[in-house]
HTML snippet that shows the backbone in 3Dmol.js (N, CA, C, O; Angstrom):
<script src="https://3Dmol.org/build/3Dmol-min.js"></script>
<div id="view" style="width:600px;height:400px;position:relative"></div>
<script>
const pdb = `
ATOM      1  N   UNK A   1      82.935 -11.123 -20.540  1.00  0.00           N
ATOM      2  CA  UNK A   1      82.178 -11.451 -21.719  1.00  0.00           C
ATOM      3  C   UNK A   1      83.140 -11.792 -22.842  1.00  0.00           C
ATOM      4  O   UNK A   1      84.193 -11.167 -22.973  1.00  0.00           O
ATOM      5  N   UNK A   2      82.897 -12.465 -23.394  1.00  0.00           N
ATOM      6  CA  UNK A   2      83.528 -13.250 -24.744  1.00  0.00           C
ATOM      7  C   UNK A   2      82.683 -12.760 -26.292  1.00  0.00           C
ATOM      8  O   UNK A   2      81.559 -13.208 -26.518  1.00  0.00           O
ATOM      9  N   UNK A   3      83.338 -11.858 -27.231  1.00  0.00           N
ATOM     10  CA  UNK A   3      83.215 -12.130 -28.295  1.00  0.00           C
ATOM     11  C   UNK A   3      83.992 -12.640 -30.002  1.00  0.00           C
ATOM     12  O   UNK A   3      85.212 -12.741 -30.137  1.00  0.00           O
ATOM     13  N   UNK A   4      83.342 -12.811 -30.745  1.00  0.00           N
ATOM     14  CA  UNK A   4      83.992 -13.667 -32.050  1.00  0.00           C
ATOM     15  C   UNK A   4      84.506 -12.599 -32.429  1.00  0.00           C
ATOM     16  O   UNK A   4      84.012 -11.472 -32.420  1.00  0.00           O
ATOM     17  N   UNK A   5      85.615 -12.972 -32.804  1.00  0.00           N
ATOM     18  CA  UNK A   5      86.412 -11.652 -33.567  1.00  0.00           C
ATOM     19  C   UNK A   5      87.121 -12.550 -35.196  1.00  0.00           C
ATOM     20  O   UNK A   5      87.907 -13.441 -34.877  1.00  0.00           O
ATOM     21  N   UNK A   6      86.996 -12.456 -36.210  1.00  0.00           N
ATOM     22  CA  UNK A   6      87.422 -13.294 -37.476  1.00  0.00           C
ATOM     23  C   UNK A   6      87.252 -14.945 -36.730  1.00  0.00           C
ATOM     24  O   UNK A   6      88.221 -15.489 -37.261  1.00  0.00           O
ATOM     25  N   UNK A   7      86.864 -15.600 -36.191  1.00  0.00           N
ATOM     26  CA  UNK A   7      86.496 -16.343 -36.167  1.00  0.00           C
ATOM     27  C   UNK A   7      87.524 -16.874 -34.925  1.00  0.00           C
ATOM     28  O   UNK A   7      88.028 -17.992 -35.026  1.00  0.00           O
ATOM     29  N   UNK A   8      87.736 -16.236 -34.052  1.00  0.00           N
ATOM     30  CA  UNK A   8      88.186 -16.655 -32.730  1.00  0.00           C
ATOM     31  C   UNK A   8      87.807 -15.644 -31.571  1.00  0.00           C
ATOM     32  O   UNK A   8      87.382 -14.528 -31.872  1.00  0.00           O
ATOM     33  N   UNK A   9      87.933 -15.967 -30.447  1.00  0.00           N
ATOM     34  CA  UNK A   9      87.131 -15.080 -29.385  1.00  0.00           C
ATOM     35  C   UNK A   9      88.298 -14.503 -28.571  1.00  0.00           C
ATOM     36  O   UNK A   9      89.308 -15.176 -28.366  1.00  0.00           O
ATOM     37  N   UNK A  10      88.142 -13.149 -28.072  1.00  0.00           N
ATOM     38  CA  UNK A  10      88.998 -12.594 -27.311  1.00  0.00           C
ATOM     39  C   UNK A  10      88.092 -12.109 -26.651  1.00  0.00           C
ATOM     40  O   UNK A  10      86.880 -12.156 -26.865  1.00  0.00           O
ATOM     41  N   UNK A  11      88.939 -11.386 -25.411  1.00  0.00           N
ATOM     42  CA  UNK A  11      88.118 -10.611 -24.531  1.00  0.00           C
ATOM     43  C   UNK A  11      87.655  -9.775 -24.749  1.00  0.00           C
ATOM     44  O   UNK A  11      87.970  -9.123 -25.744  1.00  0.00           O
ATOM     45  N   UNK A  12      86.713  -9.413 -23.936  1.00  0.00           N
ATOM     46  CA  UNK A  12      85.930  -7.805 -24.083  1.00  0.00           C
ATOM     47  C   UNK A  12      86.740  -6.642 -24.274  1.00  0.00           C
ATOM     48  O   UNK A  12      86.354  -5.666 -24.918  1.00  0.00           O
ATOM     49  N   UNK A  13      88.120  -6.754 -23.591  1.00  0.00           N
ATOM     50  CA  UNK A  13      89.029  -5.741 -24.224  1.00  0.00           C
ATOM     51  C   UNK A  13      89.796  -5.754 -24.725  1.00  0.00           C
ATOM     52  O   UNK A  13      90.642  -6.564 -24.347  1.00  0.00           O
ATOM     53  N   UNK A  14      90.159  -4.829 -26.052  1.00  0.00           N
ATOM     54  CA  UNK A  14      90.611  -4.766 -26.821  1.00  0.00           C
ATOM     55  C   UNK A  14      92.240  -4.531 -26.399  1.00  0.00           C
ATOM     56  O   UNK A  14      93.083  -4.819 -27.248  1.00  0.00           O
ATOM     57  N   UNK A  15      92.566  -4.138 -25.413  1.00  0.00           N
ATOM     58  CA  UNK A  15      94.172  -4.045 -24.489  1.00  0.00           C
ATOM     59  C   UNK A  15      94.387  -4.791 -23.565  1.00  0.00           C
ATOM     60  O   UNK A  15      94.981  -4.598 -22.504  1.00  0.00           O
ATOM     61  N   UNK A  16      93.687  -6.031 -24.145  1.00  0.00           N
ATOM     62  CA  UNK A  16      94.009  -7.673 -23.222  1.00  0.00           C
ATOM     63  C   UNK A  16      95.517  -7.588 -23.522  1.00  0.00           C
ATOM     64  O   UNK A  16      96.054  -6.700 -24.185  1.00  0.00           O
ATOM     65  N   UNK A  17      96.118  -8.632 -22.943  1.00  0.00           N
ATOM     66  CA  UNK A  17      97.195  -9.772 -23.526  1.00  0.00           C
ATOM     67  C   UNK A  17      96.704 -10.550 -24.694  1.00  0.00           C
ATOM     68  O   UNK A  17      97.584 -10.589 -25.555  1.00  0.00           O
ATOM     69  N   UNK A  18      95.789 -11.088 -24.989  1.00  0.00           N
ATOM     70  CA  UNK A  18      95.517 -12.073 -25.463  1.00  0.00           C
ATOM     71  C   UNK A  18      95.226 -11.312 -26.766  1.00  0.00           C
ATOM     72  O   UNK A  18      95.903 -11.626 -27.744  1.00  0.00           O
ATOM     73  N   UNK A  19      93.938  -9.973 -26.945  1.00  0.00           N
ATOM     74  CA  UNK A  19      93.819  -9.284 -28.148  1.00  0.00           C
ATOM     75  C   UNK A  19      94.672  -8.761 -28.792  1.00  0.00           C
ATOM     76  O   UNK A  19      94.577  -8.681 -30.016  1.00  0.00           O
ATOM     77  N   UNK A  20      96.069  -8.112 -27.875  1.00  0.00           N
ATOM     78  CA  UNK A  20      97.149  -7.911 -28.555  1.00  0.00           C
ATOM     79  C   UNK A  20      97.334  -8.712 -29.382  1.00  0.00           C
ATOM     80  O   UNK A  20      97.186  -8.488 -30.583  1.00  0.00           O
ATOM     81  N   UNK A  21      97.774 -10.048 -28.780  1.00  0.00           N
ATOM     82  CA  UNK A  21      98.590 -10.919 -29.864  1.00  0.00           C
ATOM     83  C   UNK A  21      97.700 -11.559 -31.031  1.00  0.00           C
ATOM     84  O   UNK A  21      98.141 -12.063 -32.064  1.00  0.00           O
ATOM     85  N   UNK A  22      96.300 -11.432 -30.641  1.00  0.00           N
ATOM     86  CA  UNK A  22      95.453 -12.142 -31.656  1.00  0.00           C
ATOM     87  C   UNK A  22      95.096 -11.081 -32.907  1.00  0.00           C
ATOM     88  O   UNK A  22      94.681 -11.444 -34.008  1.00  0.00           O
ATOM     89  N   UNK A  23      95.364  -9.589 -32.475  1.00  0.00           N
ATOM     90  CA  UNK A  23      95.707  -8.888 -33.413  1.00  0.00           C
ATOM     91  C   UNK A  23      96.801  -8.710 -33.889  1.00  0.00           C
ATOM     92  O   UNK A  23      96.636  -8.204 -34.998  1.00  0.00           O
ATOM     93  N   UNK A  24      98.413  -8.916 -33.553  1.00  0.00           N
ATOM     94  CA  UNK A  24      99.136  -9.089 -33.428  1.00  0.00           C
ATOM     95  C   UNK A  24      99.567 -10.226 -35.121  1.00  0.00           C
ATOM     96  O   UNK A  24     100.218 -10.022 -36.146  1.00  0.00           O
ATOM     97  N   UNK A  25      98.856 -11.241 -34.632  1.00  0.00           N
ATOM     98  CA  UNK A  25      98.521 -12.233 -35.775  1.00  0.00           C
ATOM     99  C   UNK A  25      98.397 -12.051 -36.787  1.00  0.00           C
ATOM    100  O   UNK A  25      99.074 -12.070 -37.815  1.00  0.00           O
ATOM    101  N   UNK A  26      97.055 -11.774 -36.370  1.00  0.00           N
ATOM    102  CA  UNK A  26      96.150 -11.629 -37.774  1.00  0.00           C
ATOM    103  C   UNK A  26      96.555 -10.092 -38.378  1.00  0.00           C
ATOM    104  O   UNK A  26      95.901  -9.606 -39.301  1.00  0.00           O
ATOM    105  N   UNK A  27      97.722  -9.367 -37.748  1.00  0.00           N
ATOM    106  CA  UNK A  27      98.498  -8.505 -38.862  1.00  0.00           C
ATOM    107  C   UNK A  27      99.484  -9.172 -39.487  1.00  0.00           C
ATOM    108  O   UNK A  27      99.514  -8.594 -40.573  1.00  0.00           O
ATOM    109  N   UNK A  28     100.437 -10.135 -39.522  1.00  0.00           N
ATOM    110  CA  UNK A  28     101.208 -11.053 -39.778  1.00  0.00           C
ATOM    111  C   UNK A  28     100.543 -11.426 -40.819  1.00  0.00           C
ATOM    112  O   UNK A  28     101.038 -11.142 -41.910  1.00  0.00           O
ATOM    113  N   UNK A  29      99.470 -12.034 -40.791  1.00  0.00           N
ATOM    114  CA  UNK A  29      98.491 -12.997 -41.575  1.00  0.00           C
ATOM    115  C   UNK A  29      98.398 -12.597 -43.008  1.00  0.00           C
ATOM    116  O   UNK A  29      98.534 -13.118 -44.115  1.00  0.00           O
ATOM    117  N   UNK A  30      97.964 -10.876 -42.240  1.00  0.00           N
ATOM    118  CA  UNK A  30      97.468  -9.988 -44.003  1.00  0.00           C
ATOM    119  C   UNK A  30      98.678  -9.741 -44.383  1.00  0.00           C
ATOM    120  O   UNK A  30      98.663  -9.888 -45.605  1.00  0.00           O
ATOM    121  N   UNK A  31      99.628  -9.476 -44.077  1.00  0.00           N
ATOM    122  CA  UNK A  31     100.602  -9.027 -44.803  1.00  0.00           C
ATOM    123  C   UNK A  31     101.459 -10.252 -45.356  1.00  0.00           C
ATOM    124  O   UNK A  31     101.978 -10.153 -46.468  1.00  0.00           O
ATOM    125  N   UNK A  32     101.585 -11.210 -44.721  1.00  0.00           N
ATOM    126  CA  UNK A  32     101.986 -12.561 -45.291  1.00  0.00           C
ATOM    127  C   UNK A  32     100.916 -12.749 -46.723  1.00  0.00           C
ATOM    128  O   UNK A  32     101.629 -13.117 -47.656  1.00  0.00           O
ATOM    129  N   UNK A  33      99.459 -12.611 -47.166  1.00  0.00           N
ATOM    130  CA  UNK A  33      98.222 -13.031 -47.780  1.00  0.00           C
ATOM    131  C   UNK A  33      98.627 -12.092 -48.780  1.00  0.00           C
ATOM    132  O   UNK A  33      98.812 -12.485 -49.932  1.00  0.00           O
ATOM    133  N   UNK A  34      98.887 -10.121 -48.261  1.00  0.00           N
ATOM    134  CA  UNK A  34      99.086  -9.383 -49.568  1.00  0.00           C
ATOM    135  C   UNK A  34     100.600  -9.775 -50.333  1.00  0.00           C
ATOM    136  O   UNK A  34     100.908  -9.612 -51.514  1.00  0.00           O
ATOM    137  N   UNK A  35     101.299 -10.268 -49.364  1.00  0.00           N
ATOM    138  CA  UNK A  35     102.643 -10.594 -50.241  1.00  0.00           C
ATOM    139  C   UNK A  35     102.103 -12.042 -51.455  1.00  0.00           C
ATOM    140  O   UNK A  35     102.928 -12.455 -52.271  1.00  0.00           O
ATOM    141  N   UNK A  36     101.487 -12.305 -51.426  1.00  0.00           N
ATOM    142  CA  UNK A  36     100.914 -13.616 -52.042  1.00  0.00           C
ATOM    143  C   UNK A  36     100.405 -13.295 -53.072  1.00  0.00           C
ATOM    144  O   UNK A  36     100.648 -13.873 -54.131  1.00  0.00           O
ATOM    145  N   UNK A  37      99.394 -12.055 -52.924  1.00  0.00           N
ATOM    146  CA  UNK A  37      98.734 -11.496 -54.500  1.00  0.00           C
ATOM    147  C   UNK A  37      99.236 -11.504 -55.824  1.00  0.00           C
ATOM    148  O   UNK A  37     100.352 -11.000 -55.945  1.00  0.00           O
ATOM    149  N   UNK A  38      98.683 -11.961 -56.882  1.00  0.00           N
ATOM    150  CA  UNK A  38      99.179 -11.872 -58.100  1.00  0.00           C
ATOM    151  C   UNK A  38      99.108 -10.248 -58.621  1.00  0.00           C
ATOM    152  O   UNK A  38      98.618  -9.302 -58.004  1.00  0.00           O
ATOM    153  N   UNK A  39      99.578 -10.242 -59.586  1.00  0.00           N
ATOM    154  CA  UNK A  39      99.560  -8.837 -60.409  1.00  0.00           C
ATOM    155  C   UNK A  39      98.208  -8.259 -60.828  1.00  0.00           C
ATOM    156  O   UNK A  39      98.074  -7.036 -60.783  1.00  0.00           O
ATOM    157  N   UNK A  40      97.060  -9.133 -61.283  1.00  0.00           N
ATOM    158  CA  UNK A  40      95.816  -8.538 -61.239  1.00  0.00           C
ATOM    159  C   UNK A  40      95.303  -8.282 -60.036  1.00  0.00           C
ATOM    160  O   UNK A  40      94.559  -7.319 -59.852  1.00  0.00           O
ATOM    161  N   UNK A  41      95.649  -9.124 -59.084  1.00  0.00           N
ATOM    162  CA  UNK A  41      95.115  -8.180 -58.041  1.00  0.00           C
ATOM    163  C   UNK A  41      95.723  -7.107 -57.410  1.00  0.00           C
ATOM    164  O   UNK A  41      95.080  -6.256 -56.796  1.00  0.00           O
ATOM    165  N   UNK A  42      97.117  -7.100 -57.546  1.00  0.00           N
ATOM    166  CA  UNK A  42      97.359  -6.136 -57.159  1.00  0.00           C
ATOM    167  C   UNK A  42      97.065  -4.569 -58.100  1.00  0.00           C
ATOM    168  O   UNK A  42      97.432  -3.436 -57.785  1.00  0.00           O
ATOM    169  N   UNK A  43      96.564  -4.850 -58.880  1.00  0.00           N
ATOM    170  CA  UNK A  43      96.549  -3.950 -60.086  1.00  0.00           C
ATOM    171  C   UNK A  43      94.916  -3.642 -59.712  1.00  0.00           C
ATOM    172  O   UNK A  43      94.650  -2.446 -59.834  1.00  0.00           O
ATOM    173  N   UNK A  44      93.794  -4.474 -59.290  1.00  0.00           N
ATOM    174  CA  UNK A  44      92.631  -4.519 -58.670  1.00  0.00           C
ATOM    175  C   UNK A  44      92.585  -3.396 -57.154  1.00  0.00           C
ATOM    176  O   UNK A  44      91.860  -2.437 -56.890  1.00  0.00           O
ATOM    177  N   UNK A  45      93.691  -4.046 -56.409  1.00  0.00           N
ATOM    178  CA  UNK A  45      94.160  -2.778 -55.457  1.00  0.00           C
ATOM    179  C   UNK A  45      94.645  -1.264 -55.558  1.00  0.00           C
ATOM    180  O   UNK A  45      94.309  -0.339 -54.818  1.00  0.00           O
ATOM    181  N   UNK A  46      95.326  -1.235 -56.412  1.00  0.00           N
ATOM    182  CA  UNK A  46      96.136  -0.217 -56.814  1.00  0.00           C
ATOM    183  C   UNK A  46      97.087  -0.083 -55.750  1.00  0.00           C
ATOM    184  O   UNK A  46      97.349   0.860 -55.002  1.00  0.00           O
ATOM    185  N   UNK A  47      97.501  -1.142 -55.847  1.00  0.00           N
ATOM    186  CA  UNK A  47      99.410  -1.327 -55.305  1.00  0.00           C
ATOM    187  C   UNK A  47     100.302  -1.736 -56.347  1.00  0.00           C
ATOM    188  O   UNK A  47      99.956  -2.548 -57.205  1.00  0.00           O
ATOM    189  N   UNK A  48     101.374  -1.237 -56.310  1.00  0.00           N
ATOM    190  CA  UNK A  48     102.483  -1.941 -56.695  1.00  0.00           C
ATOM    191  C   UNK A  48     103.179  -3.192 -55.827  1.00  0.00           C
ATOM    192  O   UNK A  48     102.866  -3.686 -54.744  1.00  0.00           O
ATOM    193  N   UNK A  49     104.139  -3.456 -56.667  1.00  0.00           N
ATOM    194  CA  UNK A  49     105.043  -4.709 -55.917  1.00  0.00           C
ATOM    195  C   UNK A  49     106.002  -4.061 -55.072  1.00  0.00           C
ATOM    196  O   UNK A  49     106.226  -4.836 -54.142  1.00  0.00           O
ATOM    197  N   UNK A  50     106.565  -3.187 -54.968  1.00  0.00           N
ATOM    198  CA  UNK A  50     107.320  -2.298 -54.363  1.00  0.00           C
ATOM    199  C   UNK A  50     106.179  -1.861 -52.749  1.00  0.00           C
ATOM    200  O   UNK A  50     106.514  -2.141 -51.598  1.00  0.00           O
ATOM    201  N   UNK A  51     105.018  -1.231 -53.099  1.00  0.00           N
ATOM    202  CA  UNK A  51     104.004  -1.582 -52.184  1.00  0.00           C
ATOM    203  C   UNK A  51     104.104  -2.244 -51.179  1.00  0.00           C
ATOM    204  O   UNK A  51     104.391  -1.966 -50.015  1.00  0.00           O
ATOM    205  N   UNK A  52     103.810  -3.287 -51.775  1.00  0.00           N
ATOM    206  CA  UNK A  52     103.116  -4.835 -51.068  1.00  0.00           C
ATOM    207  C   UNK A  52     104.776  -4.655 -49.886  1.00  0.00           C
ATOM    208  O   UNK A  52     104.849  -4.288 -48.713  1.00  0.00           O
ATOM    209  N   UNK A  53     105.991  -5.145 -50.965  1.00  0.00           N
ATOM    210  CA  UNK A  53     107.186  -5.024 -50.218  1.00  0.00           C
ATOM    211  C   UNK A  53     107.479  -4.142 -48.919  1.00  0.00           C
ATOM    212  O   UNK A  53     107.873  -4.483 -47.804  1.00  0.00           O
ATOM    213  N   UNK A  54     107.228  -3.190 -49.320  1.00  0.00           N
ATOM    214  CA  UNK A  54     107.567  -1.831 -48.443  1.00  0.00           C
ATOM    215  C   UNK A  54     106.560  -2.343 -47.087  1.00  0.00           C
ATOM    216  O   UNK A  54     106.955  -2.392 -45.922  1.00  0.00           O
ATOM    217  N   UNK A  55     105.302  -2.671 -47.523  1.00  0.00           N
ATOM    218  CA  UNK A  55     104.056  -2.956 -46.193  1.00  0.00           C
ATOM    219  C   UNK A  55     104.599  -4.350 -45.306  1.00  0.00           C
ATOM    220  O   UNK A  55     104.738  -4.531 -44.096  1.00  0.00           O
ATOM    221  N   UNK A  56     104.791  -5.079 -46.287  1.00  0.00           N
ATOM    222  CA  UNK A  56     105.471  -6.488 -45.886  1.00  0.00           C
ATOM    223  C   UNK A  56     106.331  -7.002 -45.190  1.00  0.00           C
ATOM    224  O   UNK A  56     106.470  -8.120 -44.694  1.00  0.00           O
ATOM    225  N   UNK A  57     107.244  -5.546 -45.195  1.00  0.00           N
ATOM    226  CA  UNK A  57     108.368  -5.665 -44.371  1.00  0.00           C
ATOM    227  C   UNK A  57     108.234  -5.136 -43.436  1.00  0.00           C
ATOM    228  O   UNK A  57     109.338  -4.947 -42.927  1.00  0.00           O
ATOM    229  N   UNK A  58     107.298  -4.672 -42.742  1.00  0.00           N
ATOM    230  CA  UNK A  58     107.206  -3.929 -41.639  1.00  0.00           C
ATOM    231  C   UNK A  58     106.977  -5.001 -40.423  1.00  0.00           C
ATOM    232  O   UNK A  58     106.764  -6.199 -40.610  1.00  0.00           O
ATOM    233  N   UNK A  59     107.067  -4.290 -38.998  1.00  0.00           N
ATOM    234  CA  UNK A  59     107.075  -5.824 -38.192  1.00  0.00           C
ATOM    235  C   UNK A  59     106.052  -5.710 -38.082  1.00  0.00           C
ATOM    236  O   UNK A  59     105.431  -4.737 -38.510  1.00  0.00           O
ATOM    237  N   UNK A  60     105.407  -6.950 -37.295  1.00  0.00           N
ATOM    238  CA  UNK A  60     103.851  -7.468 -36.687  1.00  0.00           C
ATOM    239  C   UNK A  60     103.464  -6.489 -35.899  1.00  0.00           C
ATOM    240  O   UNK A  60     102.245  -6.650 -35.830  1.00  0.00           O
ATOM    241  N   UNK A  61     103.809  -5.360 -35.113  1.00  0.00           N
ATOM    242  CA  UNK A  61     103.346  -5.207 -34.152  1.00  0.00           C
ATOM    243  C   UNK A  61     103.247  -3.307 -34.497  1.00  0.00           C
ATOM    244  O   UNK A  61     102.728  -2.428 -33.809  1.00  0.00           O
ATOM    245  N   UNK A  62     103.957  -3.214 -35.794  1.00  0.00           N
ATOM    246  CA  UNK A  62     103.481  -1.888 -36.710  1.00  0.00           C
ATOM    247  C   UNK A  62     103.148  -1.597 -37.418  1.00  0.00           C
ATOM    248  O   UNK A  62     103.768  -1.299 -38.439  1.00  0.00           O
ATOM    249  N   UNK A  63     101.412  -1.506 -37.143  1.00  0.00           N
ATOM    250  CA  UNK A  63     100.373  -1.228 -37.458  1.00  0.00           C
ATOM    251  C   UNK A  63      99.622   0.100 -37.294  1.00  0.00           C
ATOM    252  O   UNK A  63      99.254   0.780 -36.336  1.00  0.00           O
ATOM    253  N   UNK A  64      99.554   0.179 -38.537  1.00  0.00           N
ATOM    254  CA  UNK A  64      98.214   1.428 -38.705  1.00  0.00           C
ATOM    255  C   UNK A  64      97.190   1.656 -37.413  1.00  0.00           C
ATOM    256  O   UNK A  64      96.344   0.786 -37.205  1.00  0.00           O
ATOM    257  N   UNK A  65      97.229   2.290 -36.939  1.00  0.00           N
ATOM    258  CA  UNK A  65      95.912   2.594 -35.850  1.00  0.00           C
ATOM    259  C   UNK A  65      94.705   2.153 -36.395  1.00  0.00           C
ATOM    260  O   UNK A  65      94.055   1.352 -35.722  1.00  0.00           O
ATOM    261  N   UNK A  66      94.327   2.470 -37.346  1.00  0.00           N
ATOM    262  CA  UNK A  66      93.149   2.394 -37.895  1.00  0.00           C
ATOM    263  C   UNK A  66      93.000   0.723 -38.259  1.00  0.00           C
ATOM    264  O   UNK A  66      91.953   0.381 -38.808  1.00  0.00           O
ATOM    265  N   UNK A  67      94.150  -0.436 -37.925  1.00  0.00           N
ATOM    266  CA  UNK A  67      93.765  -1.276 -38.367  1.00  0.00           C
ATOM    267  C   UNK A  67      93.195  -1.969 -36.797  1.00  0.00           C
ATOM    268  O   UNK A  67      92.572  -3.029 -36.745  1.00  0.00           O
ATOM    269  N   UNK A  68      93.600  -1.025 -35.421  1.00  0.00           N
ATOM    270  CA  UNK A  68      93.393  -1.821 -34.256  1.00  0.00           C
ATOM    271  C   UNK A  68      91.879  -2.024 -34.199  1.00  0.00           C
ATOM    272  O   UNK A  68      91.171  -1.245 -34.837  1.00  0.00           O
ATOM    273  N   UNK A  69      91.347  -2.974 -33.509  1.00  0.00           N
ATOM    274  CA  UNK A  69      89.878  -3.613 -33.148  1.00  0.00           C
ATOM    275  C   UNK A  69      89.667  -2.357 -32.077  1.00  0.00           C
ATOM    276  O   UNK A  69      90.493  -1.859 -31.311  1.00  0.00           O
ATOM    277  N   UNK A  70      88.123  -1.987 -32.318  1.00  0.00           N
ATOM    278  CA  UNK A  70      87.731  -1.497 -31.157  1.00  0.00           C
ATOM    279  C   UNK A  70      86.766  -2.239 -30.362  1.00  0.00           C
ATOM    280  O   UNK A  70      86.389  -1.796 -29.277  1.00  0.00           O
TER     281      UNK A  70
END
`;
const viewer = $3Dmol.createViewer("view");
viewer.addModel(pdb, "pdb");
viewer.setStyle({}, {cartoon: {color: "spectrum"}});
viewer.zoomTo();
viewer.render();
</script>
């Protein structure tokens, strides 16, 4: 079975090959997007720039548990 996940489809499981890397990504993605934020938003977040940095630099593939798809 195939479902939409942010607007692309992976498999039914979440410990594919394929969901790895498509989560994999789309952690890249956000952290590439929060490095981008201006100061009101980050001030909207309640991050600092030091923050954003510290998260930013981390690799693709270390991630929060809580950010994996179930």
């Amino acid at each position: 079975m195939t479902t939409l996940t942010a607007g692309r489809s992976a498999t039914r499981s979440s410990h594919s090959l394929l969901g790895t890397l498509l989560h994999w990504a789309a952690v890249a993605k956000t952290r590439k997007d929060l490095a981008n934020l201006d100061a009101a938003a980050l001030r909207d977040l309640g991050l600092t720039r030091q923050d954003v940095k510290t998260e930013a630099s981390r690799d693709f593939w270390d991630a929060p548990t809580s950010w994996k798809r179930g």
